[in-house]
mmCIF file of the N, C-alpha and C atoms, coordinates in Angstrom:
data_MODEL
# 
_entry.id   MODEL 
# 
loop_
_atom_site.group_PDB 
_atom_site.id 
_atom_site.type_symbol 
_atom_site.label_atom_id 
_atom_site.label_alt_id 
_atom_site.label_comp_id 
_atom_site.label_asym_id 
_atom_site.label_entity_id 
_atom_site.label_seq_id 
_atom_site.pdbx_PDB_ins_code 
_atom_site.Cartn_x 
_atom_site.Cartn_y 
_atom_site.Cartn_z 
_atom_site.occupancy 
_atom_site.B_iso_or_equiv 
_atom_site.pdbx_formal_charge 
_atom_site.auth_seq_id 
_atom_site.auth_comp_id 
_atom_site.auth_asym_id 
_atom_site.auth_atom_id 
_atom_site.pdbx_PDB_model_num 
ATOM 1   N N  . UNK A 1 1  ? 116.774 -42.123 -100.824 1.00 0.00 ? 1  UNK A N  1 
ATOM 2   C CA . UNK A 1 1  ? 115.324 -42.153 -100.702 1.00 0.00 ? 1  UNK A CA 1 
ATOM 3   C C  . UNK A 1 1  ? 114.711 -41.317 -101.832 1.00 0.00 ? 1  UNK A C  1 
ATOM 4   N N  . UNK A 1 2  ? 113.793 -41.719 -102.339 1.00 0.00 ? 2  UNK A N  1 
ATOM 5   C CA . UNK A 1 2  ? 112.414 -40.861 -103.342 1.00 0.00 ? 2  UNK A CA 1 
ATOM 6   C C  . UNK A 1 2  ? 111.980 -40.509 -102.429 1.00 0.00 ? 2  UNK A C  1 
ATOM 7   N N  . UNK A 1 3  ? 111.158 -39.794 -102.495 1.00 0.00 ? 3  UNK A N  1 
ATOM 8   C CA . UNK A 1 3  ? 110.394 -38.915 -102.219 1.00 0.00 ? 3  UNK A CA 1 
ATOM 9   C C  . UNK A 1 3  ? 108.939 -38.369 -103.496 1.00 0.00 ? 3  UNK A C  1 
ATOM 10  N N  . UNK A 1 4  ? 107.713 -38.366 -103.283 1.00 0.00 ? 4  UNK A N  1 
ATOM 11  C CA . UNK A 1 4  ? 106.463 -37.909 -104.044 1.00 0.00 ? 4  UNK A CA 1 
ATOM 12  C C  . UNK A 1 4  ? 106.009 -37.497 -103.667 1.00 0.00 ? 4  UNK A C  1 
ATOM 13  N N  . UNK A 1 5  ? 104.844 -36.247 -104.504 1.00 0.00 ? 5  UNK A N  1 
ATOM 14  C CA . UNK A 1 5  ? 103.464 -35.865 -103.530 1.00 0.00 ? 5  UNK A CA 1 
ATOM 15  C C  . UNK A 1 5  ? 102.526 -35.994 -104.901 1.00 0.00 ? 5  UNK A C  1 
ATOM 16  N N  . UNK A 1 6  ? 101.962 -36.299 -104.217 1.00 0.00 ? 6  UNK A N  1 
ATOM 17  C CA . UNK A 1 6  ? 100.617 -36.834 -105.123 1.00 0.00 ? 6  UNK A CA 1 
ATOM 18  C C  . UNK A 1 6  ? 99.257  -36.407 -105.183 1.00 0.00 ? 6  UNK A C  1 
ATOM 19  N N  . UNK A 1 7  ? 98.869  -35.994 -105.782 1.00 0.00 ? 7  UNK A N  1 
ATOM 20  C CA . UNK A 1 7  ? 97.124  -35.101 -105.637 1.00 0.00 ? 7  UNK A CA 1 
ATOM 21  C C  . UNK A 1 7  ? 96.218  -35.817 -105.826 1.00 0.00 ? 7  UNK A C  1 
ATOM 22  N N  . UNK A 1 8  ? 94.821  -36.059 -105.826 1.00 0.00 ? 8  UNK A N  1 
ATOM 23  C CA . UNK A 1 8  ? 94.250  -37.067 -106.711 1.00 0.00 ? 8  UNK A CA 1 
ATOM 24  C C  . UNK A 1 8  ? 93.688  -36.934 -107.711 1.00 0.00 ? 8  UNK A C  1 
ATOM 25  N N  . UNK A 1 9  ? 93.325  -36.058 -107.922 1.00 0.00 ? 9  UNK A N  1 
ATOM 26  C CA . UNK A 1 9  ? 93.054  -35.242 -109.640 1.00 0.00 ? 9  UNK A CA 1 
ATOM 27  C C  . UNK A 1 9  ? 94.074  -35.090 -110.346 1.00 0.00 ? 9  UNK A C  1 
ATOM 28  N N  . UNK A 1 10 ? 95.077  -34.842 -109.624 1.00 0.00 ? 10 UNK A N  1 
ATOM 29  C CA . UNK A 1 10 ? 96.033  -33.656 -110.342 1.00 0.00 ? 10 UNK A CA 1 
ATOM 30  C C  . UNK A 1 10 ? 97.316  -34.735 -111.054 1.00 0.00 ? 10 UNK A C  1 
ATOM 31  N N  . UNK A 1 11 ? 97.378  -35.772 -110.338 1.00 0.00 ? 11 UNK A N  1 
ATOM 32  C CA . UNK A 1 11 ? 99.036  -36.586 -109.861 1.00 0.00 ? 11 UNK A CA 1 
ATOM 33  C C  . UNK A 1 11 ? 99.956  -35.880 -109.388 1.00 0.00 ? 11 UNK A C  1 
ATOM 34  N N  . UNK A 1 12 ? 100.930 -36.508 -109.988 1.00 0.00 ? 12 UNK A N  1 
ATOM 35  C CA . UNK A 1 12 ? 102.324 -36.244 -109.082 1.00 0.00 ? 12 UNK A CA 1 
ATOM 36  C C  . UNK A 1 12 ? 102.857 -34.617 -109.324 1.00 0.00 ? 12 UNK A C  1 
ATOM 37  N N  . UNK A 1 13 ? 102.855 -34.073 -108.181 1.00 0.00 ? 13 UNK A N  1 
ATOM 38  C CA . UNK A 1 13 ? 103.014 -32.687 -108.188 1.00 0.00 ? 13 UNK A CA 1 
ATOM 39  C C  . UNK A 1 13 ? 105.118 -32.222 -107.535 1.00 0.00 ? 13 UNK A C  1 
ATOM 40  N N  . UNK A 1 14 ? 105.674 -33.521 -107.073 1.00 0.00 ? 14 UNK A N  1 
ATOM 41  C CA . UNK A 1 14 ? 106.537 -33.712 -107.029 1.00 0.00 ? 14 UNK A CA 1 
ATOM 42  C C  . UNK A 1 14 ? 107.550 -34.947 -106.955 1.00 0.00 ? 14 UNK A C  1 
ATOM 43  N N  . UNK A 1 15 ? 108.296 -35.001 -107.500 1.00 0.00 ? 15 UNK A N  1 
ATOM 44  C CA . UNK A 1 15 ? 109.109 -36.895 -107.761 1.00 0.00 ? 15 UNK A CA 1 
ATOM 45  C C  . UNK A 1 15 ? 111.007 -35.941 -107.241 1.00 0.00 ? 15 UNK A C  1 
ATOM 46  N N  . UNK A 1 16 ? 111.612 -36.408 -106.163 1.00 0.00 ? 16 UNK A N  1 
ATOM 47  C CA . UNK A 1 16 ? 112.752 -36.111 -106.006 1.00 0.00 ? 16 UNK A CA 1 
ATOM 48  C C  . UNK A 1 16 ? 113.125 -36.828 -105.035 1.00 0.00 ? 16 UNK A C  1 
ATOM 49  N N  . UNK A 1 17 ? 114.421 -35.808 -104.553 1.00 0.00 ? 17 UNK A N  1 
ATOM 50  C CA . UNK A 1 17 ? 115.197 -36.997 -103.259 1.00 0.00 ? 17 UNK A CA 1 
ATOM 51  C C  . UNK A 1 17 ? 115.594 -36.141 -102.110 1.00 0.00 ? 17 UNK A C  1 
ATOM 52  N N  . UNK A 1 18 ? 114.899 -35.062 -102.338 1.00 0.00 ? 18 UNK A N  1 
ATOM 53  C CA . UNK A 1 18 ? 114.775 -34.028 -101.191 1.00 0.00 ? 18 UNK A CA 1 
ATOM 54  C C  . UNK A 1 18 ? 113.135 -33.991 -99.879  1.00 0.00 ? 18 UNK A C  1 
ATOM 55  N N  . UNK A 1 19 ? 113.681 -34.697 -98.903  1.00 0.00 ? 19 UNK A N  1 
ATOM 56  C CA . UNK A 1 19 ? 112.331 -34.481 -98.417  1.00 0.00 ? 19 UNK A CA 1 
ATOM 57  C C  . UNK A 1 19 ? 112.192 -33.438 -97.470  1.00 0.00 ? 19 UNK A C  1 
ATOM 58  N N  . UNK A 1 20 ? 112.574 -32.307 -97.391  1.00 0.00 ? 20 UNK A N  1 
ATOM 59  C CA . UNK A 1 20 ? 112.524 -31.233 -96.779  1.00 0.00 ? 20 UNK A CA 1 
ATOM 60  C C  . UNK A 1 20 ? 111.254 -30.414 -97.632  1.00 0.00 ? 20 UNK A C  1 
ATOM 61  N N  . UNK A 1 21 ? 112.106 -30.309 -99.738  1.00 0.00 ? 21 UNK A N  1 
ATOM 62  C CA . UNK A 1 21 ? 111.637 -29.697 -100.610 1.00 0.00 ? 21 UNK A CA 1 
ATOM 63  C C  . UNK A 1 21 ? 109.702 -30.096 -100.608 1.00 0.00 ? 21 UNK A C  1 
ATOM 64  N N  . UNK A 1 22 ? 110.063 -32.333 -100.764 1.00 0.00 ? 22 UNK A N  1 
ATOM 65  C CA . UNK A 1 22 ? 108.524 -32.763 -100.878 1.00 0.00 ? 22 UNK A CA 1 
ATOM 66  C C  . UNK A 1 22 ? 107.681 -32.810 -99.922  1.00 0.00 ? 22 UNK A C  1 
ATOM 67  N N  . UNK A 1 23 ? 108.628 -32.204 -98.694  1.00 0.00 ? 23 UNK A N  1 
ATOM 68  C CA . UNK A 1 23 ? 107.431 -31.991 -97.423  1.00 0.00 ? 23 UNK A CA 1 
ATOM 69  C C  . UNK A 1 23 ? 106.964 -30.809 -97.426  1.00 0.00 ? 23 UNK A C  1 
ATOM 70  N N  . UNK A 1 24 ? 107.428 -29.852 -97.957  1.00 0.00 ? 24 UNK A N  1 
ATOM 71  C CA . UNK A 1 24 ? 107.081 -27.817 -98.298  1.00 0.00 ? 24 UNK A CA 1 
ATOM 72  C C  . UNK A 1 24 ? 105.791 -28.179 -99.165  1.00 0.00 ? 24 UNK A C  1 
ATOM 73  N N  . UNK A 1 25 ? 105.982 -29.076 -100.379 1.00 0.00 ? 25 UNK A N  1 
ATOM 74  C CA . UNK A 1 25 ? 105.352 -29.163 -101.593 1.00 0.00 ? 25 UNK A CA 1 
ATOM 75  C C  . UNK A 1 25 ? 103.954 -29.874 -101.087 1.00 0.00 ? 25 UNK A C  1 
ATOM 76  N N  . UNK A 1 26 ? 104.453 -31.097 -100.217 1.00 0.00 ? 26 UNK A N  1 
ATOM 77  C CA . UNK A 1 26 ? 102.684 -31.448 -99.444  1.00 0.00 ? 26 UNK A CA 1 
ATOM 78  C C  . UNK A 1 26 ? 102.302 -30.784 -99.118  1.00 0.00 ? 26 UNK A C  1 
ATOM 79  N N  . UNK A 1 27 ? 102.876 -29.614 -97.261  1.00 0.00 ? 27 UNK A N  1 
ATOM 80  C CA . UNK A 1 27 ? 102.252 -28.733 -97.146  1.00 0.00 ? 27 UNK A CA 1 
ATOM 81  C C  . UNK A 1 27 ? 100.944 -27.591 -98.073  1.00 0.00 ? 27 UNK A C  1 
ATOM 82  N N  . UNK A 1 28 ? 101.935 -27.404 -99.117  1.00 0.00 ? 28 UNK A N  1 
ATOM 83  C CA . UNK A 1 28 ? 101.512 -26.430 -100.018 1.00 0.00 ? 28 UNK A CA 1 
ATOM 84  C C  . UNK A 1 28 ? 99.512  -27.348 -100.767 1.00 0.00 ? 28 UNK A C  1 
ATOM 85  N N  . UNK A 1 29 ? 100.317 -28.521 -101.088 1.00 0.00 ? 29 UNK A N  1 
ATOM 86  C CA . UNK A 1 29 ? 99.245  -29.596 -101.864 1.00 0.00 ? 29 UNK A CA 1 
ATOM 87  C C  . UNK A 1 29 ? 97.554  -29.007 -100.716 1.00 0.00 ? 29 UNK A C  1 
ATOM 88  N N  . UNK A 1 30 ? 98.169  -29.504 -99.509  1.00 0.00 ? 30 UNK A N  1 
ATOM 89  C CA . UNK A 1 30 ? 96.968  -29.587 -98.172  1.00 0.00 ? 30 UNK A CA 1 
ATOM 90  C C  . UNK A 1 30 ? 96.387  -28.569 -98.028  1.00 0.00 ? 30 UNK A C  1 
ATOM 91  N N  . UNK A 1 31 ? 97.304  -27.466 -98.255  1.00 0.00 ? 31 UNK A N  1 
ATOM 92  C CA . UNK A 1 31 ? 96.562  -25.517 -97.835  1.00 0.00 ? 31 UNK A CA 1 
ATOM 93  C C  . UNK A 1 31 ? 95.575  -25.494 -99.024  1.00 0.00 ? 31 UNK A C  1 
ATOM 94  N N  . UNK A 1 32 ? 96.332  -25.989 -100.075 1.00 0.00 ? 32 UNK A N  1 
ATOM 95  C CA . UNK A 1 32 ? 95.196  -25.715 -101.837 1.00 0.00 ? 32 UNK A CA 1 
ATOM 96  C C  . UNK A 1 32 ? 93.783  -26.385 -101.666 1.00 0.00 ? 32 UNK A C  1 
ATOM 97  N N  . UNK A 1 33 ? 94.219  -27.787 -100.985 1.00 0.00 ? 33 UNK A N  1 
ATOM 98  C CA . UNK A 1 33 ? 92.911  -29.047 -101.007 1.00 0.00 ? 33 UNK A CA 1 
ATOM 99  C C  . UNK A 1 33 ? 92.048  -28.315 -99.933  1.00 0.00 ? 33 UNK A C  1 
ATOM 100 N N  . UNK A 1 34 ? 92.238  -27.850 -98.779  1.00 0.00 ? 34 UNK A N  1 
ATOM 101 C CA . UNK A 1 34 ? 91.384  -27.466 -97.572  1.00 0.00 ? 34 UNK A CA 1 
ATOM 102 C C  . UNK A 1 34 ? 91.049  -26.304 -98.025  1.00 0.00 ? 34 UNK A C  1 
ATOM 103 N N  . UNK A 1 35 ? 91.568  -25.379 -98.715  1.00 0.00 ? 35 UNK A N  1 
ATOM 104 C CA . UNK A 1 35 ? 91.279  -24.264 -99.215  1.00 0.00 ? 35 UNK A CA 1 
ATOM 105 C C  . UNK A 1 35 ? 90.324  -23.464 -100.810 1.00 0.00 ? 35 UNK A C  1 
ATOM 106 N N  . UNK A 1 36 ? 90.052  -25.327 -100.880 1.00 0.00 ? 36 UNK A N  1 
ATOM 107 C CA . UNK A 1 36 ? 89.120  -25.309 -102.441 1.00 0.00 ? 36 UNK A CA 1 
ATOM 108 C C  . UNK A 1 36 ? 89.993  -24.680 -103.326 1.00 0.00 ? 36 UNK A C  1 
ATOM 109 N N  . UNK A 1 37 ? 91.214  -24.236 -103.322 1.00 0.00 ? 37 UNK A N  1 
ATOM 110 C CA . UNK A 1 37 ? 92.128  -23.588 -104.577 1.00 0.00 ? 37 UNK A CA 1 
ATOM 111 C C  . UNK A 1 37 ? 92.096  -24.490 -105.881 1.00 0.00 ? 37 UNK A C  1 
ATOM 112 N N  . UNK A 1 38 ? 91.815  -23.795 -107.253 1.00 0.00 ? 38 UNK A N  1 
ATOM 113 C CA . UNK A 1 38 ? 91.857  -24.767 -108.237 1.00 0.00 ? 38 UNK A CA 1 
ATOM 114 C C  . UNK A 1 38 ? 91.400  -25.822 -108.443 1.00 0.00 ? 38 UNK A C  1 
ATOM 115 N N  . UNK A 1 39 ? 92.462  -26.796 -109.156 1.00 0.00 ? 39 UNK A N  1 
ATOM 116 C CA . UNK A 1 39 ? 92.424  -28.467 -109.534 1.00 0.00 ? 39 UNK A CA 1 
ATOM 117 C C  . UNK A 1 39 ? 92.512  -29.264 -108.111 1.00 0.00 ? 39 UNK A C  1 
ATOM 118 N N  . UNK A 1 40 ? 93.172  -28.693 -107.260 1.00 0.00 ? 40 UNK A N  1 
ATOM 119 C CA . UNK A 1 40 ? 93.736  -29.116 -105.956 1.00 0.00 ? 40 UNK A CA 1 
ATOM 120 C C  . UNK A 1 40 ? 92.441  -29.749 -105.212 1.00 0.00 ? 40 UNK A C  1 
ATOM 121 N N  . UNK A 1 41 ? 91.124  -28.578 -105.234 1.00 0.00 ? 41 UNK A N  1 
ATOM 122 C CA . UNK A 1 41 ? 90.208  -28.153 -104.247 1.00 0.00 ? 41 UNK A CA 1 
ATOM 123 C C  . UNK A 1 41 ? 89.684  -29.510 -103.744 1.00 0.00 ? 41 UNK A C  1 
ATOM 124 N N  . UNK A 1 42 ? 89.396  -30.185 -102.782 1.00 0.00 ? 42 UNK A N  1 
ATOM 125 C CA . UNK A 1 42 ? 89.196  -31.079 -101.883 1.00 0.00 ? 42 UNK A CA 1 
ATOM 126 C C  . UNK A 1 42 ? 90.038  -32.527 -102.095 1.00 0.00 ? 42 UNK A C  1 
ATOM 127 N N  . UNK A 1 43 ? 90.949  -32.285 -103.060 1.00 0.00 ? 43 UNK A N  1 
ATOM 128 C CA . UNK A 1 43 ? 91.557  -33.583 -103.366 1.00 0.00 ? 43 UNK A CA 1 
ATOM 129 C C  . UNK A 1 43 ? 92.405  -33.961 -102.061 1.00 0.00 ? 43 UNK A C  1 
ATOM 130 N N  . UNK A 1 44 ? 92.511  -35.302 -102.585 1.00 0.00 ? 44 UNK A N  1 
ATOM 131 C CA . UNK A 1 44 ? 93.311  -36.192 -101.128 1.00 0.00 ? 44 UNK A CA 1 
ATOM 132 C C  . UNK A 1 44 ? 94.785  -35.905 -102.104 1.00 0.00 ? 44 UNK A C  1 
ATOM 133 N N  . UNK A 1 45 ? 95.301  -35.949 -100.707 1.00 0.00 ? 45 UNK A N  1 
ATOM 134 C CA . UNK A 1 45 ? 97.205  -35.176 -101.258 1.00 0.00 ? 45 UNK A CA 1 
ATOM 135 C C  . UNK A 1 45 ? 98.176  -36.312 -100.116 1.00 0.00 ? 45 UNK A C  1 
ATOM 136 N N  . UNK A 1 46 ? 98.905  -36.934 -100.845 1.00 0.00 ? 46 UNK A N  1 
ATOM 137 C CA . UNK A 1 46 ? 99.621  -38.214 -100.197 1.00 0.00 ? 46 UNK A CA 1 
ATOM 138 C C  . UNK A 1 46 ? 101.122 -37.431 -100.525 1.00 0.00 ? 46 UNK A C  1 
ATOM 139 N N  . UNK A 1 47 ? 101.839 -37.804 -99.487  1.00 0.00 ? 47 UNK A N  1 
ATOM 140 C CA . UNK A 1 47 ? 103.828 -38.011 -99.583  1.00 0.00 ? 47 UNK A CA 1 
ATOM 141 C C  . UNK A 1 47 ? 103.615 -39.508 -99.397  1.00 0.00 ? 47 UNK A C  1 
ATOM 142 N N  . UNK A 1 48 ? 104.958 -39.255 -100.304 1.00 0.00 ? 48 UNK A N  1 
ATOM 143 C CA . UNK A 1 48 ? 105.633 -40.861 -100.247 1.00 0.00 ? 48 UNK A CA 1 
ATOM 144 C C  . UNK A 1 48 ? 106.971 -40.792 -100.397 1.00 0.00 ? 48 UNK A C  1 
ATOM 145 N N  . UNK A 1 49 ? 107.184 -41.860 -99.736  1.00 0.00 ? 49 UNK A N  1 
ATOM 146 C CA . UNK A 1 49 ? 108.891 -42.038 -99.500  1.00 0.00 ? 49 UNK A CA 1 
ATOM 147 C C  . UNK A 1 49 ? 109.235 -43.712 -100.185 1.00 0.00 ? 49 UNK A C  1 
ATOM 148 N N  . UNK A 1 50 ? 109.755 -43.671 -101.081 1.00 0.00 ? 50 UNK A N  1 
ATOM 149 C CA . UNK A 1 50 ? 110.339 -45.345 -101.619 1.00 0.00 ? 50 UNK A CA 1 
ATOM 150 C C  . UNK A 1 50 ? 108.779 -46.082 -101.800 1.00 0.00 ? 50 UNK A C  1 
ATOM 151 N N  . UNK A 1 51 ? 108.018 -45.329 -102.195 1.00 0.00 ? 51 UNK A N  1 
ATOM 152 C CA . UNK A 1 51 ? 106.695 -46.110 -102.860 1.00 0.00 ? 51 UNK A CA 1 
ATOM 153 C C  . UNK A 1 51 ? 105.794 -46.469 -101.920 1.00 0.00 ? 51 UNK A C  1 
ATOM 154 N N  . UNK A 1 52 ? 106.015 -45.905 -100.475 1.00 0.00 ? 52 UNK A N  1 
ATOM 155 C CA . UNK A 1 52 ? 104.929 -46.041 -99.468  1.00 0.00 ? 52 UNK A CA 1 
ATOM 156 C C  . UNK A 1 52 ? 104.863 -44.820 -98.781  1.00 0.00 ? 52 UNK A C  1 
ATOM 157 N N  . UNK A 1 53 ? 102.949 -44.443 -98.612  1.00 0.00 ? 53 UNK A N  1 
ATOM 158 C CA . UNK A 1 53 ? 102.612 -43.513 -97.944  1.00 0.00 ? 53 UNK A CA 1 
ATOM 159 C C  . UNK A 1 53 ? 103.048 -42.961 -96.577  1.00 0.00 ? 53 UNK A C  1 
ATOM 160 N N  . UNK A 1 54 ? 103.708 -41.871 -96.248  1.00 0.00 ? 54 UNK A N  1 
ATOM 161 C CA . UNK A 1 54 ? 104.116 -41.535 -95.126  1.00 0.00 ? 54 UNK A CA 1 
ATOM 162 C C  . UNK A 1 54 ? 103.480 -40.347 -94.607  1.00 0.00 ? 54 UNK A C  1 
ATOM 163 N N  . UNK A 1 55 ? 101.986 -39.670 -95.048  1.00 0.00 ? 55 UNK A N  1 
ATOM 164 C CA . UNK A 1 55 ? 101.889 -38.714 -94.586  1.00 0.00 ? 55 UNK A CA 1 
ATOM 165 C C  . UNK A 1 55 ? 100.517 -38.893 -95.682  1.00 0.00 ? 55 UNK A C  1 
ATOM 166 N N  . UNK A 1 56 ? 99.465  -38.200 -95.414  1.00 0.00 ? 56 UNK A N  1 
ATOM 167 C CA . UNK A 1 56 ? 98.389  -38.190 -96.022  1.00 0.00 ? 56 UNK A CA 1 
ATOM 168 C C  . UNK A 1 56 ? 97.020  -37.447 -96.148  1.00 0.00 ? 56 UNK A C  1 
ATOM 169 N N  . UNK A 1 57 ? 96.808  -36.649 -96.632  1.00 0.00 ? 57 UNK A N  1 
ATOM 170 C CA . UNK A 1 57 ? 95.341  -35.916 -96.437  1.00 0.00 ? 57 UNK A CA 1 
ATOM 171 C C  . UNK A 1 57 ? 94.181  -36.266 -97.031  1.00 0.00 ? 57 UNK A C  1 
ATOM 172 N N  . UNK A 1 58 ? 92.994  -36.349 -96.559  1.00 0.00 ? 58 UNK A N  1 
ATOM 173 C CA . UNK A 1 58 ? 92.378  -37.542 -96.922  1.00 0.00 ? 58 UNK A CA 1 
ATOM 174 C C  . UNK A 1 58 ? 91.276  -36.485 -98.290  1.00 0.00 ? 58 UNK A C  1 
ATOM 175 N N  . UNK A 1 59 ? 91.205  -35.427 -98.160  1.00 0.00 ? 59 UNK A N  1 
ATOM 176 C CA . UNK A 1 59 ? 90.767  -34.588 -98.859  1.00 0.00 ? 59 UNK A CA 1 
ATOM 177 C C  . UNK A 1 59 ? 88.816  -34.165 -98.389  1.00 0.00 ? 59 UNK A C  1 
ATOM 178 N N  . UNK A 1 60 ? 88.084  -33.417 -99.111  1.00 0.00 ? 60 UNK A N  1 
ATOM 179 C CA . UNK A 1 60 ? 86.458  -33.804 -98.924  1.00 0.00 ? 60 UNK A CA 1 
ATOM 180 C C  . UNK A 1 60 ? 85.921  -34.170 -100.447 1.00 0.00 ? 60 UNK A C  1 
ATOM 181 N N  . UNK A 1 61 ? 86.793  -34.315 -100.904 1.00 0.00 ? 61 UNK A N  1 
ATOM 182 C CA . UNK A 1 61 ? 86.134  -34.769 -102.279 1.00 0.00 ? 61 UNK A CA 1 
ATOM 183 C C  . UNK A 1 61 ? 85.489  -36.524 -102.117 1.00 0.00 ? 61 UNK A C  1 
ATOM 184 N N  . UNK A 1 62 ? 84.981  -37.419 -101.221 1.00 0.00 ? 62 UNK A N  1 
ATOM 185 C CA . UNK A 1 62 ? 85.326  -38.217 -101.462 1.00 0.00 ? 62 UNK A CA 1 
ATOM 186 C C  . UNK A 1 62 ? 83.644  -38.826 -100.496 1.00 0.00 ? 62 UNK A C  1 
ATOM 187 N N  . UNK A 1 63 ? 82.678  -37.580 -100.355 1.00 0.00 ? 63 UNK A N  1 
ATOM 188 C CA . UNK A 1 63 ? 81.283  -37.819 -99.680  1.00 0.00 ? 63 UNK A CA 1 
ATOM 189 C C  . UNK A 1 63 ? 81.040  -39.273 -99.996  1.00 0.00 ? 63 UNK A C  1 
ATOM 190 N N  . UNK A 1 64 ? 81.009  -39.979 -99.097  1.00 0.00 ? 64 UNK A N  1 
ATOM 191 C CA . UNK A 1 64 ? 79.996  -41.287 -98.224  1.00 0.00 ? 64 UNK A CA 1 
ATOM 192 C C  . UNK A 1 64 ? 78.384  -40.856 -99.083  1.00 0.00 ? 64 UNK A C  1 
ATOM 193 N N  . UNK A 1 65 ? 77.825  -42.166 -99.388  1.00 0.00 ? 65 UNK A N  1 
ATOM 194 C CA . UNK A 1 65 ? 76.340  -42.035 -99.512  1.00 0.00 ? 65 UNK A CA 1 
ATOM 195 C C  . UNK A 1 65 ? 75.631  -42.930 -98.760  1.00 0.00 ? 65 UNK A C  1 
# 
């Protein structure tokens, strides 16, 4: 299995075959995005496993008008 985490500003913040490592690394992605940290700050932060989403934060960067 691949494994990704993906930011939406940022891209791919991890590409491997450890999903213990790319599930720490989402975690980490979600605390930054909810937490306005940096490049991160409200971005939507996706895992993926073999090229489909398995986990997803939708971010607040992304206000409805």
């Amino acid at each position: 299995m691949r494994y990704e985490v993906i930011v939406g500003n940022v891209g791919t913040i991890y590409d491997g075959e450890e999903f213990a490592h790319a599930s720490a690394v989402y975690r980490q992605g979600v605390q930054a995005s909810k937490a306005n940290y940096g490049r991160m700050a409200g971005e939507p932060v996706y895992l993926m496993e073999d090229g489909e989403p398995i986990d997803e934060y939708e971010g607040t960067n992304h206000e409805e008008e």
